[in-house]
Structures are given as structure tokens and as C-alpha cells.
N, C-alpha and C positions, 0 to 999 in steps of 0.2 A: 554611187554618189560620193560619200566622204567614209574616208575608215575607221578605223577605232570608234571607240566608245566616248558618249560625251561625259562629262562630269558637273554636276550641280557643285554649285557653290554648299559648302556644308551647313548644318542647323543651325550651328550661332551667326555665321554670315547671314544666314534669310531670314531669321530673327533679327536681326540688326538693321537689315533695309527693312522689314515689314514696321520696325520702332519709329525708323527716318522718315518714312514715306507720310502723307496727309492726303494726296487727292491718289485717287488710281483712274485712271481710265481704260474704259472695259470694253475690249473691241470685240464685236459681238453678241455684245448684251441684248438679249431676247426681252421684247415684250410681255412674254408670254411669261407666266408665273410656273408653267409647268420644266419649263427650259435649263437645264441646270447652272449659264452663265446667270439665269436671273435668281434666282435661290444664291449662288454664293456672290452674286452683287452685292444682296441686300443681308446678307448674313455681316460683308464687308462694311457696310454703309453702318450697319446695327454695334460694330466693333468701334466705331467713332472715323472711319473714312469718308470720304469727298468720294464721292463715285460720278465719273463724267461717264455717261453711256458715247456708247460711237455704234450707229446703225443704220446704214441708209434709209430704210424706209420706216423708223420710229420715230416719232417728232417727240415724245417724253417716254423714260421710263425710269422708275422707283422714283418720284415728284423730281429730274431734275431731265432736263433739256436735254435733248441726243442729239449728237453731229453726224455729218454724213464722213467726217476725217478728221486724223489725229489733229489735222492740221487745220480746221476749224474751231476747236475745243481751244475754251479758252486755258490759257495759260496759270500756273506751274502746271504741269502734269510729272510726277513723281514717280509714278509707274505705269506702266501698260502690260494690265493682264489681257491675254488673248484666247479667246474662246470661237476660232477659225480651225477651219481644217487645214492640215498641215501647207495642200499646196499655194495656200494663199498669206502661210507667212515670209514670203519672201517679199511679197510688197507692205506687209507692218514693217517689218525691216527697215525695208527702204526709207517709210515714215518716218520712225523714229532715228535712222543715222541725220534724216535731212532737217531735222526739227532740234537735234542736239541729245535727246532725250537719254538717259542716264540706265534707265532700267528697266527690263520685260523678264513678266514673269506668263510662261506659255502653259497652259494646264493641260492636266492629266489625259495621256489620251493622245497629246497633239506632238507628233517628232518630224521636227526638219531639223538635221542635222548640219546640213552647210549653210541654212540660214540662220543657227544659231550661233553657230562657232561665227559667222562672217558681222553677227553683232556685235560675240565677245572680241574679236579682233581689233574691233573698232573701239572699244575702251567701255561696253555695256554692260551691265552685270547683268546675266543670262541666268534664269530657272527654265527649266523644260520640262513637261513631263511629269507636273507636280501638281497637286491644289492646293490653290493661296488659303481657302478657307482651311480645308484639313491639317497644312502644315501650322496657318496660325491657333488654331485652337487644340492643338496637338501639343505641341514646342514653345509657342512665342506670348501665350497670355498669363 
């Protein structure tokens, strides 16, 4: 696929978007409480975040509304943490380049490599590889 190794933006950078950010949108946010996008939603949402869910087949989850797409979720969206399996971030990608969308943070666990680099190319700030909750409650509170 792509070579080399990718690189995260460093601690004070993902501190500093986790400070900018207000709403996140959580694509693949799980209904289910035992699910672990749903546990660090609501750890996110408990931190004072806007959590839009994105789920095809949840109509609410943690009290606020789920979309079937980034691209129904109302507007700002600040970030989009992704809780998909790797081969399906190439179409968040695609979302988020078509929507303008500034910043994804992909968690722990999930590596697409040329879908990540082909965000950052595009002017995205790119986390991969990481958790939003662990790194904010770790580094950034």
C-alpha cells in the first residue's frame, strides 16, 4: 500500500485541537454501552464535548440524534473521531475532504495508511492510531 511509517501530530498539537474543538462527531458510535466507541463518546461528551453520533441504524444515542452521514449531521463539526474498521476509512475520507471538514482523529486499533496520508495531503490534521479519550485524559486536562 504506502511506505514508511506515518507520523501523529505530537502532544501539544493534539492537545491544542482537543482545547479548539467543541462538537466531535463519532462515526460509529455504538448503541450499545458495552461498545467501546460508546464508553469513550460518553467519557468525551462528560469532558464538556458536543457528541453528534453517525450510525446508520441508531436513530439516538447518549440523548442526542444519529445520522446515517457526516453529511447529514448538522453543522460545525470540529472533528470526526472514527470508530470503523480500517477498510472503510477511505470513504470517512472522502466525507470529510467533500464536506471541508478540518480534522479526524482515527482510534486505536484502526490503520489505513494511504487514507490517512491522502487526508493529511489535503490540508487535514490527521491522528491515527490513537485514543481521543486516553490521550485527553492522559496529556490534555
Amino acid at each position: 500500500m504506502s511506505s514508511g511509517t506515518f507520523e501523529n501530530p505530537g502532544v501539544e498539537e493534539r492537545c491544542a485541537l482537543l482545547r479548539r474543538v467543541k462538537s466531535i462527531a463519532v462515526v460509529g458510535l455504538s448503541p450499545n454501552p458495552a461498545r467501546p466507541s460508546h464508553g469513550v463518546a460518553q467519557a468525551m461528551q462528560g469532558f464538556g464535548y458536543t457528541i453528534i453520533p453517525i450510525h446508520p441504524a441508531a436513530r439516538e444515542v447518549l440523548g442526542a440524534k444519529a445520522y446515517l452521514r457526516l453529511a447529514d449531521a448538522p453543522a460545525p463539526i470540529d472533528l470526526v473521531n472514527v470508530f470503523r474498521r480500517a477498510e472503510y476509512l477511505d470513504g470517512v475520507v472522502d466525507e470529510c475532504l467533500a464536506l471541508g471538514l478540518k480534522a479526524i482523529w482515527i482510534q486505536e486499533g484502526i490503520v489505513n495508511r494511504p487514507a490517512a496520508e491522502r487526508a493529511r495531503q489535503a490540508g487535514m490534521t490527521v491522528i491515527m492510531d490513537r485514543c481521543i479519550y486516553m490521550d485527553y485524559r492522559r496529556y490534555c486536562r
